[in-house]
C-alpha positions in Angstrom: 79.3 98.0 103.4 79.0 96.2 100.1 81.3 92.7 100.5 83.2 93.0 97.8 84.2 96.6 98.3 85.4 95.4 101.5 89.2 95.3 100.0 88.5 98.5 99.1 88.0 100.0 102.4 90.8 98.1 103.7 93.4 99.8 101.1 91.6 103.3 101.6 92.6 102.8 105.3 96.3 101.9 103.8 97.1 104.8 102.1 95.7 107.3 104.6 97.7 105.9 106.8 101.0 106.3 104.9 99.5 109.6 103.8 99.2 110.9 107.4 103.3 110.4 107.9 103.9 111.8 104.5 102.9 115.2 105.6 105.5 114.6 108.9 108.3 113.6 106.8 107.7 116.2 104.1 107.5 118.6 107.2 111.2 117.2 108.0 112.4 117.7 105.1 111.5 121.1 104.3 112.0 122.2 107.8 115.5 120.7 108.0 116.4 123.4 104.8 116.0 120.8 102.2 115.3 122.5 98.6 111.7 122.1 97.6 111.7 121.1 94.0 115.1 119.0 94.7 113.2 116.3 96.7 110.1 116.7 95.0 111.3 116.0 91.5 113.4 112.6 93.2 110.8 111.3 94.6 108.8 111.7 91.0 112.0 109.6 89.2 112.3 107.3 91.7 107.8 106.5 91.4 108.0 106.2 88.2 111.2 104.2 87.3 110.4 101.6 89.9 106.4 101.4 88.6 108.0 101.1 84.8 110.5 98.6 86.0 107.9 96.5 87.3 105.4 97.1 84.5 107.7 95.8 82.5 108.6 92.4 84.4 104.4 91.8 84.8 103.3 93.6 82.0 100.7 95.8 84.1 101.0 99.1 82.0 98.2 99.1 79.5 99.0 100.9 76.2 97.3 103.7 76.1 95.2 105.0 73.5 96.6 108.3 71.6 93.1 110.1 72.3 93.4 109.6 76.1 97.5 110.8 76.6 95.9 114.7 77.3 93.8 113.3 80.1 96.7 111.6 81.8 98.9 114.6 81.1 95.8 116.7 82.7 95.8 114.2 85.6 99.5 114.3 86.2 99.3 118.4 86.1 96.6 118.4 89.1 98.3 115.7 91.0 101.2 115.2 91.7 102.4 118.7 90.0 100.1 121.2 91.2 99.0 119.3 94.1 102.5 118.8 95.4 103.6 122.7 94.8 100.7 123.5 97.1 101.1 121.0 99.5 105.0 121.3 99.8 105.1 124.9 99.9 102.2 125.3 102.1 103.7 122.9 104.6 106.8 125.8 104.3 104.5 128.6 105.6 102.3 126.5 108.2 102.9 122.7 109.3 102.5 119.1 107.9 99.5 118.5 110.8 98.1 122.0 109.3 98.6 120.9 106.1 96.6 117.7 106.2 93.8 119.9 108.0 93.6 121.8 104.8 93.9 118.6 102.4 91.2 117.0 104.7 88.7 119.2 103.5 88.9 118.6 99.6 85.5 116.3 100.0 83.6 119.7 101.1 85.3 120.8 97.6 84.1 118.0 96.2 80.5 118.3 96.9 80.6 121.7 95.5 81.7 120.5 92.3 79.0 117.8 92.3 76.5 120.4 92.4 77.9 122.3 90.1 78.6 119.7 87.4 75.7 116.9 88.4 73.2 119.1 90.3 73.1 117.6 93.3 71.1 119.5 96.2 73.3 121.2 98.9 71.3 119.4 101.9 70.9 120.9 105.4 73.5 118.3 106.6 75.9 119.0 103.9 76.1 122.7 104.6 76.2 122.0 108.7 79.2 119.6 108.0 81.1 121.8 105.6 80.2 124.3 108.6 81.5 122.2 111.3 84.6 121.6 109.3 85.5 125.4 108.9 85.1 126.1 112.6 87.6 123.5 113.4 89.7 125.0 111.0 89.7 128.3 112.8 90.2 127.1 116.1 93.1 125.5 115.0 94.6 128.2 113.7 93.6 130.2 117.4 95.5 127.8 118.8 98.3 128.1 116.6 98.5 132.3 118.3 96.3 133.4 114.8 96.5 133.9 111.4 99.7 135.6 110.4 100.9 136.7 106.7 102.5 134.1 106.4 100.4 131.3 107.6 98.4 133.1 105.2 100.0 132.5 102.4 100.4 128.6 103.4 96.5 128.3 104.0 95.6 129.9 100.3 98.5 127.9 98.4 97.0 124.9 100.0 93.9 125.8 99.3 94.1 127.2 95.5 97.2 124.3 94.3 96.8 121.1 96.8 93.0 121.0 96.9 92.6 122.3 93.3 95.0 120.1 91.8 92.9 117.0 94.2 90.0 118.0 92.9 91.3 118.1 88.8 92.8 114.1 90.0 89.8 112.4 91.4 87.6 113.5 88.7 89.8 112.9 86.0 90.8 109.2 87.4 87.2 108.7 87.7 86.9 108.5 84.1 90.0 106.8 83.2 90.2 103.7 85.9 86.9 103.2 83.7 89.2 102.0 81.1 92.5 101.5 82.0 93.5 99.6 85.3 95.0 102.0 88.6 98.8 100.4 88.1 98.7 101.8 84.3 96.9 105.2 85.8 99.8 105.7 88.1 102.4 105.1 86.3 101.8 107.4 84.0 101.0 110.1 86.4 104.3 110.2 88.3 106.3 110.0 84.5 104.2 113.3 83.3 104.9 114.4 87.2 108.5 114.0 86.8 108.9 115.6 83.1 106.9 118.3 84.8 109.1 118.8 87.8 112.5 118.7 85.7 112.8 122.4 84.5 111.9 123.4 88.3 114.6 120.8 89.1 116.7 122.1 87.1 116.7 125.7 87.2 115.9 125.9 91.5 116.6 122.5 92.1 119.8 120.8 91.4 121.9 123.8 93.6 120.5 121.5 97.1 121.9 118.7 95.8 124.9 118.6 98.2 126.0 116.5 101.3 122.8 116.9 103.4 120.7 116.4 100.8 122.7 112.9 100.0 122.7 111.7 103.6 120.5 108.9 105.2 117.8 111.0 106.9 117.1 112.9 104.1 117.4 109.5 101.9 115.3 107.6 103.4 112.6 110.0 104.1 112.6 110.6 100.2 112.6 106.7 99.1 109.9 106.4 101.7 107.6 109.2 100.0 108.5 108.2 96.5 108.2 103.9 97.6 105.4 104.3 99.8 103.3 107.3 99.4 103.6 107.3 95.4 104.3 103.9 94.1 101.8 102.1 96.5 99.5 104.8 97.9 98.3 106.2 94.5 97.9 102.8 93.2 95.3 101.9 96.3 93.5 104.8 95.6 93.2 104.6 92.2 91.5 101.4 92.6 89.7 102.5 95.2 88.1 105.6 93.6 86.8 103.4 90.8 85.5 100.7 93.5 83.6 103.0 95.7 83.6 106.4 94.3 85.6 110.2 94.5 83.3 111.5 97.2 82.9 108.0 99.2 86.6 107.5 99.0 87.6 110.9 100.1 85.9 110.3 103.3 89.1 108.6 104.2 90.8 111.7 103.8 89.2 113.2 106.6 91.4 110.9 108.9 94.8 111.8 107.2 95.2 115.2 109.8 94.8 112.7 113.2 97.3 109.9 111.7 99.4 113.2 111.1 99.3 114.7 114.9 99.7 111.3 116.1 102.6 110.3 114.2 104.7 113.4 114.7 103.5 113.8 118.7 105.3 110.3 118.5 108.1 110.9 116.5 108.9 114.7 117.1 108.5 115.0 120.9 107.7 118.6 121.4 106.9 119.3 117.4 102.7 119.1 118.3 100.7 119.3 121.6 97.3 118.0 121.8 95.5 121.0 123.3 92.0 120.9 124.0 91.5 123.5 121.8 93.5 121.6 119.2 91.7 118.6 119.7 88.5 120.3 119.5 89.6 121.8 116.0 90.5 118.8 114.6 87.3 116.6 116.0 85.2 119.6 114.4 86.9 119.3 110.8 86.8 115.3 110.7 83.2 115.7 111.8 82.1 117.9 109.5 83.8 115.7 106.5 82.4 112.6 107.9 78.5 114.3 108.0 79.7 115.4 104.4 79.8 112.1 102.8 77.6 110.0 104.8 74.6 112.1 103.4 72.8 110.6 100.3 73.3 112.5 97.6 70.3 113.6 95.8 70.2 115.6 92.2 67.7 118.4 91.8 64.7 118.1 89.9 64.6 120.1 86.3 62.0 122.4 86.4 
């Protein structure tokens, strides 16, 4: 580990963290009846008021230059707007530990793009860890009593919006915290994310607004995702994808699924078990990650 990417590591380790309880208190929430796009688009206003705000008092937003506003707006529409209609609705059909399983294996996504886009050879260890990841997948689902219709339908949303709209995000920031800095990049993000969420808001939306919605458990699990997981989260890894990396950094993402069954084994008694077979599953996926972006990469020769 290079010293000065050492505060890199360290915020990378931050925002999995936060990350791992995001998928519990999203799982709250949309078990618990709450409207989907209601909580969603709050937690986008409430990310990027409080990140304008603040620009404003420390002037950290960079003005951005007229040619670059379609890559933000691209960046925006794979994360949080894509990304979060997968996720959310995904978490709907299966479970937020299931969910993070999923989102756990976007850097086996990742190096498929890298060999698609920057030739880089698809090693004997990179195939056994993508391997070893996909088996741990399907154990956990065995455990879970097998793949129903509508886990399904969870599994492929999470798999065609949340890792898909991942995998647009990383590369696009890649090239943008190149020239403007991650608070700028953020901001931006969650004010395209929340004009992007208002006609859902408002036509699917606004009709959950009611009592429950307003109350303090609800609340504060929303000003939580929005403070924490938007504001602060996406900021840290920003920075640290142009400090190390996307496929170093998403190693990190690899841990979000145990912080996830830890936190709600904690906090929901009875909500997850740690079954062998479980445990097993979810050992196999980090694994497999892990093997996935310790290997070197190395580009193909032109013949």
């Amino acid at each position: 580990m290079k010293p000065n990417n050492f505060q890199a590591y360290i915020f990378a380790l931050i925002a999995i963290t936060a990350w791992g309880f995001s998928f519990i208190w999203e799982d709250y929430l949309i078990k618990n009846d709450i409207e989907i796009f209601a909580f969603i688009f709050e937690r986008m206003l409430i990310a990027a008021v409080i990140l304008w705000l603040v620009g404003l008092v420390t002037r950290g937003v960079q003005k951005v230059h007229k040619k670059d506003f379609k890559w933000m707006f691209l960046l925006a529409f794979g994360e949080p707007f894509i990304y979060f209609l997968g996720e959310n609705f995904g978490i709907k059909y299966t479970s937020g530990v299931m969910a993070a399983i999923i989102i756990a294996t976007i850097p086996l996504f990742c190096t498929v793009v890298d060999r698609l886009l920057y030739k880089f050879k698809l090693t004997l260890p990179k195939v056994l860890g993508c391997l070893l990841s996909l088996i741990g997948i399907v154990l956990f689902v065995m455990e879970k009593g097998g793949m129903g219709t509508s886990q399904l339908k969870g599994i492929l949303l999470l798999l065609f919006f949340a890792v898909g709209g991942a995998l647009i995000y990383s590369y696009v920031t890649r090239e943008m915290i190149k020239k403007y800095s991650a608070y700028t990049i953020v901001t931006y993000q969650f004010s395209f994310g929340a004009l992007l969420f208002l006609p859902f808001f408002l036509l699917f939306g606004i009709k959950g607004v009611d009592a429950q919605f307003m109350s303090y458990d609800v609340q504060s699990k929303i000003l939580a995702l929005a403070i924490l997981c938007s504001c602060m989260c996406f900021g840290l890894w920003a920075y640290c994808t142009g400090k190390l990396g996307v496929t170093r950094v998403s190693i990190f993402s690899a841990l979000i699924p145990l912080v996830s069954a830890i936190a709600a084994y904690f906090l929901y008694p009875g909500q997850e078990s740690f079954t062998p077979l479980k445990i097993a599953g979810m050992l196999l996926t980090i694994i497999g990650v892990i093997i996935v972006q310790l290997v070197k990469d190395v580009k193909t020769k032109h013949i």
